[in-house]
C-alpha positions as CSV (number, residue, x, y, z in Angstrom):
1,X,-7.4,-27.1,-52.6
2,X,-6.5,-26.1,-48.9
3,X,-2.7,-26.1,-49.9
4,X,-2.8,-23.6,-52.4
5,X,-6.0,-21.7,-50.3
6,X,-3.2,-20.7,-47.8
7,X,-0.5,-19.9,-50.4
8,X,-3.1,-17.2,-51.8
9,X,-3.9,-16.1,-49.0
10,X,0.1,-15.9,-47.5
11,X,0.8,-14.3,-50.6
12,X,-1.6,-11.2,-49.8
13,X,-0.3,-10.9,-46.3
14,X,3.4,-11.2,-47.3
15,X,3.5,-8.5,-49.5
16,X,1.8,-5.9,-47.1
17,X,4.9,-4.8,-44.9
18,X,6.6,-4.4,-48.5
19,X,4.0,-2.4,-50.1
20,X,3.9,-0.5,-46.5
21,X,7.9,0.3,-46.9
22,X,7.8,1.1,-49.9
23,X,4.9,3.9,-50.1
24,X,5.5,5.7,-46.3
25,X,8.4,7.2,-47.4
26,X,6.7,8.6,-50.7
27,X,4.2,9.4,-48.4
28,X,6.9,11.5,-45.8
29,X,8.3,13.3,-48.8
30,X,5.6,14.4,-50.8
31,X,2.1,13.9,-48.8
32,X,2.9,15.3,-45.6
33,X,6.1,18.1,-46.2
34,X,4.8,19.1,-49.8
35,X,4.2,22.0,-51.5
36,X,-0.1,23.3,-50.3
37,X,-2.2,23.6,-53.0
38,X,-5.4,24.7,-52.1
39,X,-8.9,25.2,-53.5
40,X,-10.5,28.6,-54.8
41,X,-14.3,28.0,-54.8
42,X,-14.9,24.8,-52.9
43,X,-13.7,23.4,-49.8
44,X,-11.4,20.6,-49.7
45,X,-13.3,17.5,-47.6
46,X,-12.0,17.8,-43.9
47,X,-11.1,14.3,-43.9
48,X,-7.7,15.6,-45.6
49,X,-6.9,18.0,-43.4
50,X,-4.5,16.5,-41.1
51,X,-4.5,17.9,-37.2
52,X,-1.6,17.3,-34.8
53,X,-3.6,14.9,-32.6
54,X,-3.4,13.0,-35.9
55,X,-0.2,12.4,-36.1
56,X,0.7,12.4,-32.4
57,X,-2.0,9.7,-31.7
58,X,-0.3,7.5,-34.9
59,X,3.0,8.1,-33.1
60,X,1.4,6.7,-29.8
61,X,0.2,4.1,-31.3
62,X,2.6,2.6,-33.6
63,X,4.9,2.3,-30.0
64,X,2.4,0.6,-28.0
65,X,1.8,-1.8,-30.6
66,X,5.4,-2.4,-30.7
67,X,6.0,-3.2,-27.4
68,X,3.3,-5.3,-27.3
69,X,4.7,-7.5,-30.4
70,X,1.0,-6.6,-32.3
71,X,1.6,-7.2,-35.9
72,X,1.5,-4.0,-37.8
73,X,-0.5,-5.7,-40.6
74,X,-3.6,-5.2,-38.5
75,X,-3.6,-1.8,-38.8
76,X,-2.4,-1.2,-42.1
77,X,-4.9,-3.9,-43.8
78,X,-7.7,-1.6,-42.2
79,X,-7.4,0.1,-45.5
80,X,-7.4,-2.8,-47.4
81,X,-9.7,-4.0,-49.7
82,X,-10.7,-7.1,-51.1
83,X,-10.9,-6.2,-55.4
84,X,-11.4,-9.9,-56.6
85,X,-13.0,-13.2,-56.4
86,X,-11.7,-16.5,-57.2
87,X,-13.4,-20.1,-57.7
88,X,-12.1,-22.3,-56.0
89,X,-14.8,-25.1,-56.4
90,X,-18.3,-25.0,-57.6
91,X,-19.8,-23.5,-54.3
92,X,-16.7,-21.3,-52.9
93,X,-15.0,-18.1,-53.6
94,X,-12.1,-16.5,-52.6
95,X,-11.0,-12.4,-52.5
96,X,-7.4,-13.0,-53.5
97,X,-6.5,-9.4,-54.8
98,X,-6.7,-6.2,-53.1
99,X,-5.8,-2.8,-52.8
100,X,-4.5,-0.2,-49.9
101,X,-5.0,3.0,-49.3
102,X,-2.7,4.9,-47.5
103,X,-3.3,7.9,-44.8
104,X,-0.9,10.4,-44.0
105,X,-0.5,8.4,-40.7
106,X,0.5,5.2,-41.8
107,X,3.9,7.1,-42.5
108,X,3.8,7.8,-38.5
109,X,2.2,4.5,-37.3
110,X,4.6,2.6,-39.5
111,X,8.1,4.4,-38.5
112,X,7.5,4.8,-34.7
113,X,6.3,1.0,-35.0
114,X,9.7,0.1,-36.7
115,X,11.5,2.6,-34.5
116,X,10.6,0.8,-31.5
117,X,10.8,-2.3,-32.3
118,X,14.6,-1.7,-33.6
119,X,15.1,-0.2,-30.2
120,X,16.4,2.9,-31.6
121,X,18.1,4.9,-29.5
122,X,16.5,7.9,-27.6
123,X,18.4,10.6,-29.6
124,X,17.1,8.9,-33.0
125,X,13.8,8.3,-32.0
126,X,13.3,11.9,-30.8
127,X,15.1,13.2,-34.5
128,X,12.2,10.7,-36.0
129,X,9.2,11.8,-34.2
130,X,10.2,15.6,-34.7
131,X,10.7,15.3,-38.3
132,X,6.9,14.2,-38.2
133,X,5.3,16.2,-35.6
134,X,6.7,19.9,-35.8
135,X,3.9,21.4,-37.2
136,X,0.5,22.0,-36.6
137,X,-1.1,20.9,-39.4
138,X,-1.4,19.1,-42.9
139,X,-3.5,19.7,-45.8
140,X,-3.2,16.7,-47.9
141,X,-2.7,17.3,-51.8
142,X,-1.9,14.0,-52.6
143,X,-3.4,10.4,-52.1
144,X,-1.9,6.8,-52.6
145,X,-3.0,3.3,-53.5
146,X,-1.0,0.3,-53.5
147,X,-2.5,-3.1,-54.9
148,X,-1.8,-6.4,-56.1
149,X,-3.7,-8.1,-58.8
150,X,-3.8,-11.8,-58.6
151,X,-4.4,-14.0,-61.8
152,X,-5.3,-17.8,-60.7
153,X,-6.6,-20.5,-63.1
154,X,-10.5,-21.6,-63.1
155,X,-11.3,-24.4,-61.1
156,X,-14.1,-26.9,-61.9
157,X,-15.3,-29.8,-59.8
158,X,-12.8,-30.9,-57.3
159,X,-9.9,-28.7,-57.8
160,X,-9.2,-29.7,-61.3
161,X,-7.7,-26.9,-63.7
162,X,-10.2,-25.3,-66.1
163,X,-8.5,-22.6,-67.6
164,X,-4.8,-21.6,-67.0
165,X,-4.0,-18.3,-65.4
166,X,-3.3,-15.5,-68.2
167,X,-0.5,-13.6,-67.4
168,X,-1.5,-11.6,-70.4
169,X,-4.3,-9.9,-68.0
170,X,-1.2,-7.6,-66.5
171,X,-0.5,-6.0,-69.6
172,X,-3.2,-3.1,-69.5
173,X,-3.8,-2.3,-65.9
174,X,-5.9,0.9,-65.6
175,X,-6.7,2.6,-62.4
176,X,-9.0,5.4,-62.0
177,X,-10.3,7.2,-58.9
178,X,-13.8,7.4,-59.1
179,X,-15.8,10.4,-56.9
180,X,-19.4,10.7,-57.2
181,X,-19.9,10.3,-60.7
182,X,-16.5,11.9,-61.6
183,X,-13.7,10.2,-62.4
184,X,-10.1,11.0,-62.1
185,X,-7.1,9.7,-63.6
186,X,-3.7,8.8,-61.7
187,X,-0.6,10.5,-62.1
188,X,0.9,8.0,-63.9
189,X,-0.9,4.2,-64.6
190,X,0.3,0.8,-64.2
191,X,-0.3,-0.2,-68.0
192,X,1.6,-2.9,-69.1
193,X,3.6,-4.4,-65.6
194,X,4.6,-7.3,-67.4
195,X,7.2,-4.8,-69.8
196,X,9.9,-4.0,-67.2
197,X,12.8,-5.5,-67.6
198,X,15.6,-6.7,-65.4
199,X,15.6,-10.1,-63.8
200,X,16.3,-10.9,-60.6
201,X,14.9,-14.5,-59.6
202,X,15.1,-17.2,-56.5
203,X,13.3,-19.5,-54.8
204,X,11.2,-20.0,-51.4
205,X,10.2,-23.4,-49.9
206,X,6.8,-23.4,-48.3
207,X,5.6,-26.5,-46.7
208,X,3.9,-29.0,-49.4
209,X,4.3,-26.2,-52.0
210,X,7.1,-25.1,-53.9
211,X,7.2,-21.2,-55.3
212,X,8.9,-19.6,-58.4
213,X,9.2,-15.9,-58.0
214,X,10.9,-14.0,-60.7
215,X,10.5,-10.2,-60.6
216,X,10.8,-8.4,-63.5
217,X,10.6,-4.7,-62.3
218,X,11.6,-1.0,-63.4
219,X,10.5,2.9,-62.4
220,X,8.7,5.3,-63.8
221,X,8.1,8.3,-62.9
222,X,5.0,10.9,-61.5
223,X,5.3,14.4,-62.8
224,X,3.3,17.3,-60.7
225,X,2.2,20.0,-62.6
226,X,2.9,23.3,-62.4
227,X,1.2,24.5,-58.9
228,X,1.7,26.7,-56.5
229,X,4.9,26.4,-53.6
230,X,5.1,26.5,-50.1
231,X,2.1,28.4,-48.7
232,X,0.6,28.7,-52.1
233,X,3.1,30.9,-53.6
234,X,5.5,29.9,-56.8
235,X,5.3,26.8,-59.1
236,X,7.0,23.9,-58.4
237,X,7.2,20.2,-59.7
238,X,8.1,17.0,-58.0
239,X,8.9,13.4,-59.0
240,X,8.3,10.4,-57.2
241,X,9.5,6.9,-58.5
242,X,7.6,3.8,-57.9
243,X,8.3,0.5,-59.1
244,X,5.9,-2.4,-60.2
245,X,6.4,-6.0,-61.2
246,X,4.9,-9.2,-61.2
247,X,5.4,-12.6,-60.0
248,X,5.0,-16.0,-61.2
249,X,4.4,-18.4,-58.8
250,X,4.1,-22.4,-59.7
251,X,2.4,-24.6,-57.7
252,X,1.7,-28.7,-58.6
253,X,0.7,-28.5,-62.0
254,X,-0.5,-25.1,-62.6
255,X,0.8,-21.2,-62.6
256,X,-0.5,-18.4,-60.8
257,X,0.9,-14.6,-61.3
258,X,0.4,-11.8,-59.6
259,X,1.3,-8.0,-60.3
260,X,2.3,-5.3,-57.9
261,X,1.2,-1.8,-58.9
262,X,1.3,1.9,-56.9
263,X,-0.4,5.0,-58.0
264,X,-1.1,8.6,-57.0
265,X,-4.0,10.9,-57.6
266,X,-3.5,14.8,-57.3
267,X,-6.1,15.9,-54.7
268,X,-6.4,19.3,-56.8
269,X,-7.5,20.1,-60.3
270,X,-5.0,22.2,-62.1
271,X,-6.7,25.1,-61.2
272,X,-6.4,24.4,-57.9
273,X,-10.2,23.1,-57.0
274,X,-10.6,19.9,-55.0
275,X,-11.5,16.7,-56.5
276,X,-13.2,15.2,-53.5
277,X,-15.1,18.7,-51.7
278,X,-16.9,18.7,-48.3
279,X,-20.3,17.4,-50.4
280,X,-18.9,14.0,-51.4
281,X,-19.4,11.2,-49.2
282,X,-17.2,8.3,-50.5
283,X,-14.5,7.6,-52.9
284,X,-13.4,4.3,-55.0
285,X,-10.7,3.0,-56.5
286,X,-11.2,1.0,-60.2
287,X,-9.2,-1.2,-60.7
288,X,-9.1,-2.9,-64.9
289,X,-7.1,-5.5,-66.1
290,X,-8.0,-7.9,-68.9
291,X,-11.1,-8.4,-68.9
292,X,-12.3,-7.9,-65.0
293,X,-13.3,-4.5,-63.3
294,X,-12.7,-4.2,-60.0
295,X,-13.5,-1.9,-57.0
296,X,-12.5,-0.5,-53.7
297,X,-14.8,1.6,-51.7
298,X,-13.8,3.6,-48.9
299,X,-15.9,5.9,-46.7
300,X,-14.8,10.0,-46.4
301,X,-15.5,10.1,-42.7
302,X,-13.4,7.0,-41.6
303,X,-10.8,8.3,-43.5
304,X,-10.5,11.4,-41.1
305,X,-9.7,9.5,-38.3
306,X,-8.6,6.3,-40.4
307,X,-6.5,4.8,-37.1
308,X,-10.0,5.4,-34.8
309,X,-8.7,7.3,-31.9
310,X,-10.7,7.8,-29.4
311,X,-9.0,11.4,-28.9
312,X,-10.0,12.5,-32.1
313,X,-14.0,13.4,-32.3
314,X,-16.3,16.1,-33.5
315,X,-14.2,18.9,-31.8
316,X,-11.5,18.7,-33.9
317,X,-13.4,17.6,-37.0
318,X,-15.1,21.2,-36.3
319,X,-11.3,22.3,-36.4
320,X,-10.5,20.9,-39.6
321,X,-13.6,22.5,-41.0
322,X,-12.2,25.8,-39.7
323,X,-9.2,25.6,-41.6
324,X,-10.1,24.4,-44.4
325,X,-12.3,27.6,-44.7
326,X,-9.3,29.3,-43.7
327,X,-6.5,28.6,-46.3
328,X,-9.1,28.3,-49.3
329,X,-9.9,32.1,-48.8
330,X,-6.3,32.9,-48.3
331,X,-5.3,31.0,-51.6
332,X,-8.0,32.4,-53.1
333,X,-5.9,36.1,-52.2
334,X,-2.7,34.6,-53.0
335,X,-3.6,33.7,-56.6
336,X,-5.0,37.4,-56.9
337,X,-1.7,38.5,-55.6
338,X,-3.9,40.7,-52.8
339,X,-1.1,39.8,-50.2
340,X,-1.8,42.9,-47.9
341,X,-5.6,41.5,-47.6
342,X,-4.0,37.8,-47.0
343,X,-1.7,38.8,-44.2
344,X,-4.8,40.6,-42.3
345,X,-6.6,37.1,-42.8
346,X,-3.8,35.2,-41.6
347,X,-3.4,37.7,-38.4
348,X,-7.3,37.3,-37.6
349,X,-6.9,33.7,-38.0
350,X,-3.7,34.3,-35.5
351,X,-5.9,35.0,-33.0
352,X,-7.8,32.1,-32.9
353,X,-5.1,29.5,-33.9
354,X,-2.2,30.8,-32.4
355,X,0.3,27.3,-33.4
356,X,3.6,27.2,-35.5
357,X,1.2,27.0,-38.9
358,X,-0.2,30.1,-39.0
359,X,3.0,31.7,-37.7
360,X,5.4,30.5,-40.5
361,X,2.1,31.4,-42.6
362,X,2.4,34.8,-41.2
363,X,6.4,35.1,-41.8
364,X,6.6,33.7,-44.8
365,X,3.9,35.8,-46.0
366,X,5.7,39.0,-44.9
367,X,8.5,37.9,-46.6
368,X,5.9,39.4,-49.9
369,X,5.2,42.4,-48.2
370,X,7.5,43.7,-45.9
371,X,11.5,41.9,-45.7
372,X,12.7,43.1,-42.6
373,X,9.3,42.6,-40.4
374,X,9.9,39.3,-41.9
375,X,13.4,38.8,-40.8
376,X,12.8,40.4,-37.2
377,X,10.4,37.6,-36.7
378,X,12.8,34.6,-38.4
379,X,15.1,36.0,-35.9
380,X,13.0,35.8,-33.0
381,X,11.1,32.4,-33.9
382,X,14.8,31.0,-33.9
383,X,16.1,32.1,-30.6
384,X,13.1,31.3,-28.6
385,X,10.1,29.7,-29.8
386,X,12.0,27.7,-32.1
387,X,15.4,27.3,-31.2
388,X,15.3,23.5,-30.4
389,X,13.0,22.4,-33.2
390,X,15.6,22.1,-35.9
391,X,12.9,21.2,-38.8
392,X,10.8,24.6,-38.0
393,X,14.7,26.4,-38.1
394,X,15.5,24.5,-41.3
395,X,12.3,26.4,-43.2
396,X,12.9,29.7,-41.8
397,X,16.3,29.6,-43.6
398,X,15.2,27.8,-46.4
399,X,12.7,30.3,-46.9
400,X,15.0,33.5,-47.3
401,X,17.8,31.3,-49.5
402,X,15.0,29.4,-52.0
403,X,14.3,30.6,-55.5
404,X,11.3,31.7,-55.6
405,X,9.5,32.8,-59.1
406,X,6.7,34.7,-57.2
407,X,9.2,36.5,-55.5
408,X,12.3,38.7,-55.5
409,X,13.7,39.7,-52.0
410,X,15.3,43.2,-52.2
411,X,17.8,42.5,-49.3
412,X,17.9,39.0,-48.8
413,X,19.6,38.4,-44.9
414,X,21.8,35.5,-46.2
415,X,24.0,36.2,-43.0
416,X,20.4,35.1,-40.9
417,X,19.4,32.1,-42.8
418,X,23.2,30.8,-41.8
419,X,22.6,31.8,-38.5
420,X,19.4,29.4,-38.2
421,X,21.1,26.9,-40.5
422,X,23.6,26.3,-38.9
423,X,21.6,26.1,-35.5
424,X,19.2,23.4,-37.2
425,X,22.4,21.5,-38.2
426,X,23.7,21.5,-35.1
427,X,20.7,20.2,-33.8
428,X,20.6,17.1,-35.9
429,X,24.3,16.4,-35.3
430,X,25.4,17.3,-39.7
431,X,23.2,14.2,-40.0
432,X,20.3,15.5,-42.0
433,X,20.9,15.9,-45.9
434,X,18.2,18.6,-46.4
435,X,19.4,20.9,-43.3
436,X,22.7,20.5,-44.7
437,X,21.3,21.3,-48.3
438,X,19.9,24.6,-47.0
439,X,23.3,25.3,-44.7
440,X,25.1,24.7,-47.8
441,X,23.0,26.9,-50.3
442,X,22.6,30.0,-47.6
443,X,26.5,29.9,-48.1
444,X,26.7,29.9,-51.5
445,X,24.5,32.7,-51.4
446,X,27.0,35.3,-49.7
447,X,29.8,33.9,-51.5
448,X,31.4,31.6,-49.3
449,X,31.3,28.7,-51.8
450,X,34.0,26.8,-50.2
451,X,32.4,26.2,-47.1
452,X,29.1,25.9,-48.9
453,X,30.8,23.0,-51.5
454,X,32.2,21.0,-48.3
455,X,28.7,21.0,-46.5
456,X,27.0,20.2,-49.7
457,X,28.9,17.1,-50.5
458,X,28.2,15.8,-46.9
459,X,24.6,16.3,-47.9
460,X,24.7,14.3,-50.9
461,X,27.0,11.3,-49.4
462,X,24.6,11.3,-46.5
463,X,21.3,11.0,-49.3
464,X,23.2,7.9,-51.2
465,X,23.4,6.0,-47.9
466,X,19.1,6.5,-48.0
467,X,18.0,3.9,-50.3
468,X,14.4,4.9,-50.2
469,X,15.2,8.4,-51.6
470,X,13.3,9.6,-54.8
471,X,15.9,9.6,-57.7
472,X,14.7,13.5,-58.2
473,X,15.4,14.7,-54.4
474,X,19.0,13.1,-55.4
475,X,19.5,15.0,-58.2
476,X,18.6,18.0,-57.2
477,X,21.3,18.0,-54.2
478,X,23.6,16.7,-56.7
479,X,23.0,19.3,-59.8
480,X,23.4,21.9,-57.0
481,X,26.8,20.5,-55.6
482,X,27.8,21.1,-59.3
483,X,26.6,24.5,-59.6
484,X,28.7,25.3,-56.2
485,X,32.0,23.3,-57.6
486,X,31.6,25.2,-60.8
487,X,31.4,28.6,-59.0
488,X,35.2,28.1,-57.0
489,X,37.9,30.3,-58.1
């Protein structure tokens, strides 16, 4: 049984860098840039709250590894986990399934690994490590699992075939995160992988084993519900697609299948308590199909420095304590609409954590109370602090032009949200889809719809050419390219 030992065990390792690309970018779009939610009455664990020497340390270390050819596998399966066993003989078993979790700064470790090893060029690597490190700091709302369930046959005495594989197994998969004694269900679950239609088959040649894959895949999609927007004002709702599938694989005289599955669990309750709080000590992952139960432990405090940097100890896990403090009483305001008492606790906080967070904090919460203070700091952020830093310029515009259902600006200065626009696109060479996006809709704004209709289009062109792209961040560019076309004379 060696032979089809290593093809198991190949299988599990193969299927890492693609589980990797295709969850990072979910992870860019939604776990590190999305909409805050945070808690009222109980404090979000720190492990989730997300420091720059996080991210700048994942940076670092994704380009050393890279130019010392290290495989990235050995950092990403650090958050893998072994969910089942397999006989293999009388005496011997073998973990042939497993499950990932995935940390905010596999997203960094994995592109700046990629970046370098592509030998990108300066100017791209420098666009890619700003788009990840421009701010301060990250509260997580969002966590992500990737696994793969792998169905072999029972083997007796010698190898010989006992029971076949049941491929049947993959058509209820349940996942469920399980904290404490509470248990939480995923955005969206696997159920029945083996229903997606869509065939795309071909065959690989392994030494003494040939391998059958056929994929039979399709999306679905994870709705948010209705939360609260940037900072912890408005609602908003996001989309992200994943896809699962199985594969059959056929080796001498038997088949063995496995399935592919992603899900998501919202870190906060929809009334916007944590589900894992500063008291829990571990979570784990439950993984049902057929008629196995399977688990994947994880401990909260190696999760807050899951890549084990040495620069990252108990000072700045006193830090994330602070702020977690910090933006649960300020939400706690925002939900009572007290936004005079939240912009004195975000100036005290000022004091003490003088960064780019608490000062977009500060501006975007003056944007509530008082417009033009507001827009006398947008202007000032952008021609000095800021100027060079096109994705800190992109959300001082975007924050003036956005829709906001919590808010109605009395004079909105569309003429300065171009202004620091246009700088941000500038910046980024017209090469960014979003910048463009908010260029675009800052134009539309004061009526210049042809300019804003020509920019637009670039911005959806450019978001085609991105194949990793959520369908919903697509649409939305496009619906609004429609709304500008429909608005020329």
């Amino acid at each position: 049984m060696r032979t089809q030992r290593s093809a198991t065990q190949n299988a599990g390792v193969d299927c890492t860098r693609e589980l990797v690309g295709k969850i990072t970018l979910l992870i860019l779009f939604f776990n590190i840039i999305s909409p805050f939610t945070f808690a009222q009455d109980k404090l979000i664990h720190y492990a989730f709250v997300k420091l720059p020497a996080h991210f700048s340390d994942a940076w670092r270390k994704g380009e050393e590894d890279a130019k010392k050819k290290r495989k990235p596998e050995e950092i990403i399966n650090r958050f893998r986990r072994g969910i089942g066993d397999i006989r293999t003989g009388i005496f011997s078993t073998e973990t042939v399934s497993f499950a990932w979790y995935f940390p905010p700064e596999t997203s960094v470790y994995y592109y700046s690994y990629e970046a370098k090893r592509l030998y990108k060029s300066e100017d791209e690597i420098r666009l890619l490590r700003d788009a990840f490190l421009n701010n301060d700091l990250y509260i997580v709302d969002t966590i992500y699992f990737a696994g793969v369930i792998t169905l072999m046959p029972s083997f007796g005495l010698y190898g010989a075939v006992v029971r076949q594989a049941d491929p049947d197994d993959l058509k209820n998969v349940r996942v469920v995160l399980k904290v404490g004694d509470r248990i939480y269900q995923p955005r969206k679950q696997p159920e029945n992988i083996l229903q997606y239609q869509g065939q795309e088959s071909y065959s690989i040649l392994i030494p003494q084993v040939q391998s059958t894959n056929t994929y039979r895949s399709g999306t679905f999609s994870f709705m948010d519900y209705s939360g609260y927007g940037s900072f912890g004002f408005g609602s908003y709702g996001q989309t992200e697609t994943a896809t699962s599938f199985y594969v059959e694989r056929v080796e001498g005289g038997y088949k063995w299948y496995q399935g592919y599955f992603q899900v998501a669990f919202d870190l906060f309750d929809k009334s916007g308590n944590p589900i894992i709080t500063a008291d829990d000590k571990e979570i784990t992952l439950i993984v049902i199909y057929g008629n196995n139960e399977r688990q994947a432990k994880y401990k909260l405090d190696d999760l807050f420095n899951p890549l084990r940097s040495n620069k990252i100890g108990n000072k700045e896990k006193e830090q994330a304590i602070e702020y977690s403090v910090f933006v649960s009483k300020f939400m706690k305001l925002a939900r009572e609409k007290d936004y005079q008492r939240c912009l004195e606790l975000c100036e005290s906080f000022m004091k003490k954590f003088p960064n780019s967070f608490t000062t977009l904090l500060y501006y975007e919460l003056l944007l509530f109370v008082n417009e033009q203070r507001a827009y006398e700091l947008g202007r000032q952020l952008a021609r000095n602090e800021h100027k060079d830093n096109p994705y800190i310029l992109n959300r001082l515009a975007w924050s003036i032009v956005q829709d906001h259902p919590e808010r109605t600006l009395k004079s909105p200065d569309y003429a300065l949200a171009i202004e620091i626009a246009q700088r941000a696109v500038q910046l980024t060479n017209e090469e960014n889809p979003f910048i463009l996006d908010t260029l675009a809709y800052a134009l539309f704004k004061l009526g210049r719809v042809e300019e804003a209709v020509r920019y637009q289009e670039k911005a959806v062109a450019l978001l085609k050419e991105q194949k990793d792209i959520p369908e919903e961040m697509r649409r939305e560019l496009e619906e609004r390219l429609k709304k500008f076309r429909d608005s020329l004379p």
